[in-house]
C-alpha positions as CSV (number, residue, x, y, z in Angstrom):
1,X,138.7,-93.0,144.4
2,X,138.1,-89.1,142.5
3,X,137.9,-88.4,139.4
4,X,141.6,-87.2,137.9
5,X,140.5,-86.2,134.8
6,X,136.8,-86.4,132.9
7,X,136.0,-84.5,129.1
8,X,134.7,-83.4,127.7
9,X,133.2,-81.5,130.7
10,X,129.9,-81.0,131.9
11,X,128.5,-84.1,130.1
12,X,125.5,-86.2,131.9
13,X,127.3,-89.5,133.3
14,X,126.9,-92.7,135.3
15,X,128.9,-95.4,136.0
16,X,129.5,-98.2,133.4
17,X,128.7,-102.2,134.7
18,X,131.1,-104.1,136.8
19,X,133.2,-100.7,138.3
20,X,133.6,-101.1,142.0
21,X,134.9,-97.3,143.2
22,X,136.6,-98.8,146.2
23,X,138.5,-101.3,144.3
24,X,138.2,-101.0,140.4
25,X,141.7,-99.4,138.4
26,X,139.4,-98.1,135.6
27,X,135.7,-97.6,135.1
28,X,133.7,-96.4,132.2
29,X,131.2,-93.5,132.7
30,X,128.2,-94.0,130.3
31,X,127.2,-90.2,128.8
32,X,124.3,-89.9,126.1
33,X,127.7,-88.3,124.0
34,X,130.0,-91.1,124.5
35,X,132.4,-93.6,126.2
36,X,134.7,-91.8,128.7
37,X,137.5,-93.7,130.4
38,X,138.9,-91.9,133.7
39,X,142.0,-93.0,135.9
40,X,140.9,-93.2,139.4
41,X,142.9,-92.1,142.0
42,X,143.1,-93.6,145.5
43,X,143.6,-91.1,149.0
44,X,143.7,-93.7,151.6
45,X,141.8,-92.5,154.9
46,X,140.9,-89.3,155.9
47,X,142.9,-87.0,158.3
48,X,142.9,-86.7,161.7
49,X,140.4,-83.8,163.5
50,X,142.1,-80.8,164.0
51,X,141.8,-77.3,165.5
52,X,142.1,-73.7,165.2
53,X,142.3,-71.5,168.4
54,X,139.2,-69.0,167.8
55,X,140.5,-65.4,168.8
56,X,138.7,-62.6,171.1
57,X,139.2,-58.3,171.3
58,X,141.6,-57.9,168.0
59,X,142.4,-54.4,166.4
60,X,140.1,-53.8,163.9
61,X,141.0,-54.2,159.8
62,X,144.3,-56.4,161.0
63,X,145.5,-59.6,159.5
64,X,145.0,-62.2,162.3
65,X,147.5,-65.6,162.0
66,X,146.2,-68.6,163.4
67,X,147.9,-71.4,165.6
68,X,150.2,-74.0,163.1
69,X,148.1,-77.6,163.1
70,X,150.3,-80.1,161.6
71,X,148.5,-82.6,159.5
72,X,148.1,-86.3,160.6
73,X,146.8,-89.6,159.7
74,X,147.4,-89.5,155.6
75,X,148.8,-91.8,154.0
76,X,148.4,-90.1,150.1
77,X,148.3,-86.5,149.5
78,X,145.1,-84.4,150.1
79,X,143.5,-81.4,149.0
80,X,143.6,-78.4,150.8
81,X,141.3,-75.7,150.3
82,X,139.6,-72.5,152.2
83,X,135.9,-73.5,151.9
84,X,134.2,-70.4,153.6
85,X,135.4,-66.9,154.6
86,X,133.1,-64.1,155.7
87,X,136.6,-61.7,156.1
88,X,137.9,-59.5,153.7
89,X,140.6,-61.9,153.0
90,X,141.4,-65.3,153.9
91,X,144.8,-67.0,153.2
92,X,146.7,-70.2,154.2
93,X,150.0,-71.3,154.5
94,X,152.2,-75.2,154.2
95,X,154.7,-75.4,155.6
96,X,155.6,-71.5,155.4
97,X,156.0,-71.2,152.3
98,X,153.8,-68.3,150.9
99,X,149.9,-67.3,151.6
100,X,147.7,-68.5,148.7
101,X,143.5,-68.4,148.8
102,X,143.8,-71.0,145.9
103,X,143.0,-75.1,146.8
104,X,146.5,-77.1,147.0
105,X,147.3,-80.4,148.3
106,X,149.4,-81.1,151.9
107,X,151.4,-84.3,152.7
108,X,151.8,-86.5,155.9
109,X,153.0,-84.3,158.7
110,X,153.1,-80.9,156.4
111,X,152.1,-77.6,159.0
112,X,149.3,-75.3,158.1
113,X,148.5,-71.7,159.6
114,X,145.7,-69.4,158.4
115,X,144.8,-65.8,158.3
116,X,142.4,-63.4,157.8
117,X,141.6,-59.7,158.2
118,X,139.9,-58.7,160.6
119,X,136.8,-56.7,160.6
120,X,136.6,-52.9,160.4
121,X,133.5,-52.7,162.7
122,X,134.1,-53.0,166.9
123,X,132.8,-56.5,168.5
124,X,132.2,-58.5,165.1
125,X,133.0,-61.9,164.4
126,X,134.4,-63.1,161.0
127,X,134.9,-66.7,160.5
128,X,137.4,-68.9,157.7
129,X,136.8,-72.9,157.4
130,X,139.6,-74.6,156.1
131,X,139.7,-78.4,154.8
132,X,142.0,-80.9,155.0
133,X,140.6,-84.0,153.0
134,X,137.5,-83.3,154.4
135,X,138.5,-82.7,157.6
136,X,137.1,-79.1,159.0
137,X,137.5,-76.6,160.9
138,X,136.6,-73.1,161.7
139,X,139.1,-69.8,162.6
140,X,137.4,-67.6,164.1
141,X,138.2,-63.8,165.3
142,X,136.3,-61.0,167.3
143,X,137.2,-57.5,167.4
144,X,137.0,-55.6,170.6
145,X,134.0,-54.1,171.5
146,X,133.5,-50.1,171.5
147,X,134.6,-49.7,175.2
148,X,137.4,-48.5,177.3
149,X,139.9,-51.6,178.4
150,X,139.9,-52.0,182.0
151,X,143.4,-50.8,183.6
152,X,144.6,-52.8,186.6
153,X,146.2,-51.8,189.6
154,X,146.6,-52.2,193.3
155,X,147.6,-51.5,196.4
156,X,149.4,-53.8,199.6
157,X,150.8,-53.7,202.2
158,X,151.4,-56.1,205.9
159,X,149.0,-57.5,208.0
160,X,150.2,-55.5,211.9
161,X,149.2,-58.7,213.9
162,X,150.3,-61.9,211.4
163,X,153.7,-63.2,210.2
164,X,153.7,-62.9,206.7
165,X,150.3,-61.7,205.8
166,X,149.6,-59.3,202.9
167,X,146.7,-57.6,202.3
168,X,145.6,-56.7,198.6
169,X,143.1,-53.9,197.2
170,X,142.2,-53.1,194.0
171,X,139.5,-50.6,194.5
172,X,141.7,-48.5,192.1
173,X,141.7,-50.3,189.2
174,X,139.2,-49.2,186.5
175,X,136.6,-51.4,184.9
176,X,133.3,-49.8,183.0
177,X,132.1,-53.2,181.8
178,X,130.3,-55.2,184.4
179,X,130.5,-57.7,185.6
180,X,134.3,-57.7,186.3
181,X,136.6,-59.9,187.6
182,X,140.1,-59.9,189.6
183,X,142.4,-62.8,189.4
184,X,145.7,-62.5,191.7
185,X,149.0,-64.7,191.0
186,X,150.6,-64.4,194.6
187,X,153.7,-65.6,193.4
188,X,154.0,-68.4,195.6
189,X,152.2,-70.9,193.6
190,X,149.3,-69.5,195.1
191,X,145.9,-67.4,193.6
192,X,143.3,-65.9,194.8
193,X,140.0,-63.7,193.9
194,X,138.2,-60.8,194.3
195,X,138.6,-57.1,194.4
196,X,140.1,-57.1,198.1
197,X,141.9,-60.4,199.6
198,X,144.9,-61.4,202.0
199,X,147.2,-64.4,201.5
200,X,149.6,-65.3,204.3
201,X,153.6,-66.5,202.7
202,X,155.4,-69.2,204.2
203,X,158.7,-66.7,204.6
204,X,160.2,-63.8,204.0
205,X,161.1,-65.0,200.2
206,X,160.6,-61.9,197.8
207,X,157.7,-62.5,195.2
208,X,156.2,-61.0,192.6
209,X,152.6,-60.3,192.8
210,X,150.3,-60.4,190.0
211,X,146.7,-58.6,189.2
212,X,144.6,-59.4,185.9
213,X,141.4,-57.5,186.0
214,X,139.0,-58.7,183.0
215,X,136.1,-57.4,182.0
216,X,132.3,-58.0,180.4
217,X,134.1,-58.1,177.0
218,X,136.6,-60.5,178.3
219,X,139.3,-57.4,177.6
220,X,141.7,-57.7,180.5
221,X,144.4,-56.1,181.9
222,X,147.3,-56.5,184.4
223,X,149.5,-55.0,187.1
224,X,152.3,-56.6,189.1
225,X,154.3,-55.6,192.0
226,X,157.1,-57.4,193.9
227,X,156.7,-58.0,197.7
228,X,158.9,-58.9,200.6
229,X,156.7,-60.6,203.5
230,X,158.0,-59.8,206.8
231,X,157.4,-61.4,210.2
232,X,155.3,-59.0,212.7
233,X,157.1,-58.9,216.1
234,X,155.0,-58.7,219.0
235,X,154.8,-57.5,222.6
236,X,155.0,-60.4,225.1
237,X,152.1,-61.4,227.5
238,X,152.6,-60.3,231.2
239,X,151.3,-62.6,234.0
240,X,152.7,-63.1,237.2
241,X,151.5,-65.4,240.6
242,X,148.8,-64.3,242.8
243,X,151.1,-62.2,244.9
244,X,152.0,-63.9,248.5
245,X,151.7,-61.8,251.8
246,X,153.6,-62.6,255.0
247,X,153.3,-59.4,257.7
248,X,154.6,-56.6,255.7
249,X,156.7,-58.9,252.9
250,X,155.0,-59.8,249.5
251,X,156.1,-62.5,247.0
252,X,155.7,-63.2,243.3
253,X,156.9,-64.7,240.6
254,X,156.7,-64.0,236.9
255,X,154.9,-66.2,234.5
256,X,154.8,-63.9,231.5
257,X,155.5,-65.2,227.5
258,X,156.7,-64.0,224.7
259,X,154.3,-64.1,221.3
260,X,155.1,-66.8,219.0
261,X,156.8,-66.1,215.5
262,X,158.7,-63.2,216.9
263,X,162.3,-63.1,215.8
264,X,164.2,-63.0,218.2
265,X,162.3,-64.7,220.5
266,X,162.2,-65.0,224.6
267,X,163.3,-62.6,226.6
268,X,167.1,-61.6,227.6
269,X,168.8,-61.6,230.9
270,X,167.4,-58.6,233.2
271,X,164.1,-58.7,231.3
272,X,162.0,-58.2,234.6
273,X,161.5,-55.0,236.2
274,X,159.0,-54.7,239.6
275,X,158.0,-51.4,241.1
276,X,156.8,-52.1,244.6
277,X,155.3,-48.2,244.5
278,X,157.3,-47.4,247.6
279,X,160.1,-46.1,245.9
280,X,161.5,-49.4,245.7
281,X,162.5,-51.2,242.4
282,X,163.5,-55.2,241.8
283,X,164.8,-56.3,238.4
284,X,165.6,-59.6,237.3
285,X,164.9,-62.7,234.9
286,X,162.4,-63.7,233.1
287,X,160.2,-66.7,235.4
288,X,162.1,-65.5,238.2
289,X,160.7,-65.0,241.5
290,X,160.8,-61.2,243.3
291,X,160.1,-60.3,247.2
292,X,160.1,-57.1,248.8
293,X,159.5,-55.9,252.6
294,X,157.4,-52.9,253.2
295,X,158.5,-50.8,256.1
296,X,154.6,-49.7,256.6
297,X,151.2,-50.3,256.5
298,X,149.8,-49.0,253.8
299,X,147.8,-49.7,250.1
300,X,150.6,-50.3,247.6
301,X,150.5,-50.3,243.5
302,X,152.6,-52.5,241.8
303,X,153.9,-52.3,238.4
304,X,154.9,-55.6,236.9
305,X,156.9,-55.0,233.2
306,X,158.8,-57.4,231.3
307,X,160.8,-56.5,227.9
308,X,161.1,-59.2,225.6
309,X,164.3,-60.1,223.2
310,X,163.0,-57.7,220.1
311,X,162.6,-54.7,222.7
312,X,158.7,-55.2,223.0
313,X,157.2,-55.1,226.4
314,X,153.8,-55.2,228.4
315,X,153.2,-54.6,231.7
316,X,150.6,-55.4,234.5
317,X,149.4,-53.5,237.4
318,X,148.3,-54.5,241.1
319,X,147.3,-53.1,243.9
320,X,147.9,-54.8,247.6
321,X,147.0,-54.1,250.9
322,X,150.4,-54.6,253.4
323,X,149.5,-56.4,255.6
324,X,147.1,-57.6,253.7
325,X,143.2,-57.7,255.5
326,X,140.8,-60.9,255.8
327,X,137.5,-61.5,256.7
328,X,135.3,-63.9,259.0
329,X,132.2,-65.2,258.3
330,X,130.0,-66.0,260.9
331,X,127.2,-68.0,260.7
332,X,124.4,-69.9,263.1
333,X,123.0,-72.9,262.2
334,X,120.0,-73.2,261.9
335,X,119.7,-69.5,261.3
336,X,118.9,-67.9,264.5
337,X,118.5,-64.1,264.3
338,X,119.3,-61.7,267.9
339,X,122.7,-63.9,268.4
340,X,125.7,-61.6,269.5
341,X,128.2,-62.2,267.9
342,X,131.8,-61.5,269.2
343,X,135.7,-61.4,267.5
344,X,137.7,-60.8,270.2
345,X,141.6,-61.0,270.6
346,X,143.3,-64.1,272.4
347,X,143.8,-62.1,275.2
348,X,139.6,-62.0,275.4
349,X,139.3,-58.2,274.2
350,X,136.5,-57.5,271.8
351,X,137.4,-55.8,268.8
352,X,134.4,-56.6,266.7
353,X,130.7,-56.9,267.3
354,X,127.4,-58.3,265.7
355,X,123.7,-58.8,266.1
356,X,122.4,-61.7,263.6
357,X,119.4,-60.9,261.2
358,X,116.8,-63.1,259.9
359,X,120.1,-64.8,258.4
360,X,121.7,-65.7,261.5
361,X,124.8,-64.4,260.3
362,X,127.4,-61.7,260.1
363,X,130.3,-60.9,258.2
364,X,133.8,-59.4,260.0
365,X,136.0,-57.3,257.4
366,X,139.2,-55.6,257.5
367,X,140.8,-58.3,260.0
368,X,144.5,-58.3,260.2
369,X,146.6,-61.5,260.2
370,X,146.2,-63.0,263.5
371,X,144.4,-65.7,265.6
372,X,141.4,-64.5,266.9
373,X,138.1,-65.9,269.1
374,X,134.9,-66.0,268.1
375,X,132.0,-66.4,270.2
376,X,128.4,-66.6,270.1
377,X,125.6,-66.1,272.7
378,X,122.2,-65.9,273.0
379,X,120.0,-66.0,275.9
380,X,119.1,-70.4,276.6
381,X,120.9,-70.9,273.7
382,X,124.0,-73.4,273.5
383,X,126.3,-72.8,270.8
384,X,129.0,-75.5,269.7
385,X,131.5,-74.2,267.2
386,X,133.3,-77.6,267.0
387,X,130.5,-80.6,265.3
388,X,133.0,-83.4,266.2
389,X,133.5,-82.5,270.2
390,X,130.1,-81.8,271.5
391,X,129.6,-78.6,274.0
392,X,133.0,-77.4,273.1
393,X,135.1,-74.3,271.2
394,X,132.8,-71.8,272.0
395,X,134.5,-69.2,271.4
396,X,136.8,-70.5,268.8
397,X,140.2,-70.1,267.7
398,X,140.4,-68.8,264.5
399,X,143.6,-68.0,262.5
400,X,143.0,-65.8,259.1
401,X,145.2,-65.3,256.2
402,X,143.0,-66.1,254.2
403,X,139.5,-65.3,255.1
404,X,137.8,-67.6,257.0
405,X,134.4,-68.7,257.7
406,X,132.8,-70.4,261.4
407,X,129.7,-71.9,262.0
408,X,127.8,-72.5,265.0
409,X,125.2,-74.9,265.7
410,X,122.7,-74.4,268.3
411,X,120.7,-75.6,270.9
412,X,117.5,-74.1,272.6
């Protein structure tokens, strides 16, 4: 219970015998004056907690309105009163009805909002405590310091090699008190960081990108700018078969793709072109396979180009020897230099000739496609170029296309 009403005032008092403050209807105070009966009055338990959002970098000398609390957890009336204020002025409000610095009472569920001024010096805090039936709290404001604001902006623009990848730079913005930060809102759900950064979309849905750039002071600022994320079309990847050589026709087929994400994607009918560098051109589909006949001998460069459905394209070059040479390797086993070494054609003719070195062994370049003999001899040497048949294939048959390789083993 409170007092309601005690005279006369300021008089020295206790309580009288028997009065119970949490239950008692009347007790009597004993002065050295005299007898004075008071009528208690009950409030039930106190309010619930509640809280005032504190405010940072406000104009200075302004009046500064709080966030509404709505009181809870009465069950009588309670007083309400401002307690403390360091501002130049500190009001509250029930229920909106008028500003008053003077103590009150609030019911059950009644709304409260506060106010002060704020100071007229930069980057100082005032403070008001209100009470609520001895519940507390504190509103406090700051004023913004005596520096520039930072000022937010940015550049973008499309990643050349990814689908739907932005790229983000605020080198531009202006910020004088460090440390700074840069928050980004993609749009998407997403955020990032930092005063450079790329975020990829998941389509080509238009979004509206947001920079806040804060400072020391916690004074921010912010820029936005809307974005359309586009797919990046690529050239396709050209790759063909090793090409095949039969007498003076080559063979090959095309093996190329097309990058992924592109849009279109593949390749359309005709998307092949071949230049044989003779003159000659073959043009076809894409995995299809191309032949061409020379009509001579001769070191050709091929120029392999496919185009793919967007009207990117890539192309490979090759250079083949029609008819294509071979090599044979000769070798003796075990190494045996001074061996002559013969390639001769089937009709016996040499064409090619060879003195082994400390290796035993020569190689034969330049060889056209044909069957050829080889033969070995040496001085009370016997040479077998066939392991499985003893004293045979000496010379021996050989066919290249592609190189080959003969060994012979030897006897003293």
């Amino acid at each position: 219970m409170v007092l309601k009403s005690v005279y006369p005032a300021g008089i020295t008092i206790s309580w009288g015998p028997g009065c119970d403050i949490e239950t008692s209807t009347t007790c009597t105070i004993i002065s050295l004056d005299s007898d004075v009966i008071i009528e208690p009055v009950f409030l039930g338990p106190p309010p619930d907690p509640f809280t005032f959002d504190d405010q940072i970098n406000v104009p200075l000398n302004t009046v500064i309105n709080s966030n509404t609390i709505t009181v809870s957890g009465l069950i009588l009336p309670a007083v309400i009163s401002i307690t403390a204020c360091s501002s130049p002025s500190c009001e509250y409000s029930v229920n909106n009805s008028g500003w008053t610095s003077l103590p009150g009472t609030v019911n059950n569920g009644d709304t409260v909002t506060v106010r002060q001024v704020s100071s007229g010096g930069n980057f100082t805090t005032t403070d008001l405590t209100l009470s609520v039936g001895g519940a507390t709290d504190t509103f406090s404001v700051r004023t913004i310091p005596n520096y520039p604001p930072p000022v937010a902006q940015f550049l973008l623009w499309p990643d050349l090699t990814t689908s739907y990848e932005i790229h983000f730079d605020a080198t531009s913005s202006t910020c004088t008190s460090t440390p700074c930060t840069y928050s980004w809102d993609f749009g998407d759900g997403s955020s990032g960081s930092g005063m450079t950064t790329s975020h990829t979309y998941a389509d080509g849905t238009t979004v509206t990108v947001t920079l806040t750039v804060t400072d020391a002071y916690l004074l921010s600022a912010g820029a936005s700018q809307s974005v359309v994320p586009t797919p990046v079309n690529l050239p396709p990847t050209v790759s063909s078969t090793a090409p095949s050589i039969s007498n003076y026709t080559i063979s090959l087929a095309d093996t190329s793709s097309d990058a992924p994400g592109n849009n279109p994607s593949g390749f359309l009918p005709g998307a092949v072109t071949i230049t044989w560098g003779d003159g000659a051109q073959s043009a076809g589909n894409a995995s299809g396979t191309f032949t061409h006949t020379y009509a001579a001998a001769s070191v050709y460069a091929i120029i392999h180009t496919i185009r793919n459905a967007v009207g990117l394209w890539a192309s490979e070059k090759m250079k083949v020897r029609v008819p294509e040479k071979f090599s044979i390797s000769v070798a003796t086993t075990p190494a045996l230099t001074g061996t002559s070494l013969y390639v001769k054609t089937s009709g016996g003719s040499t064409i090619k000739y060879c003195t082994t070195s400390l290796t035993g062994s020569c190689v034969f370049t330049n060889l056209l496609p044909n069957t050829y003999k080889i033969q070995a001899y040496k001085s009370r040497y016997a040479f077998d170029g066939d392991p499985v048949t003893p004293g045979n294939q000496n010379p021996v048959n050989v066919t290249v296309g592609p190189d080959r390789t003969v060994n012979f083993n030897h006897t003293p």
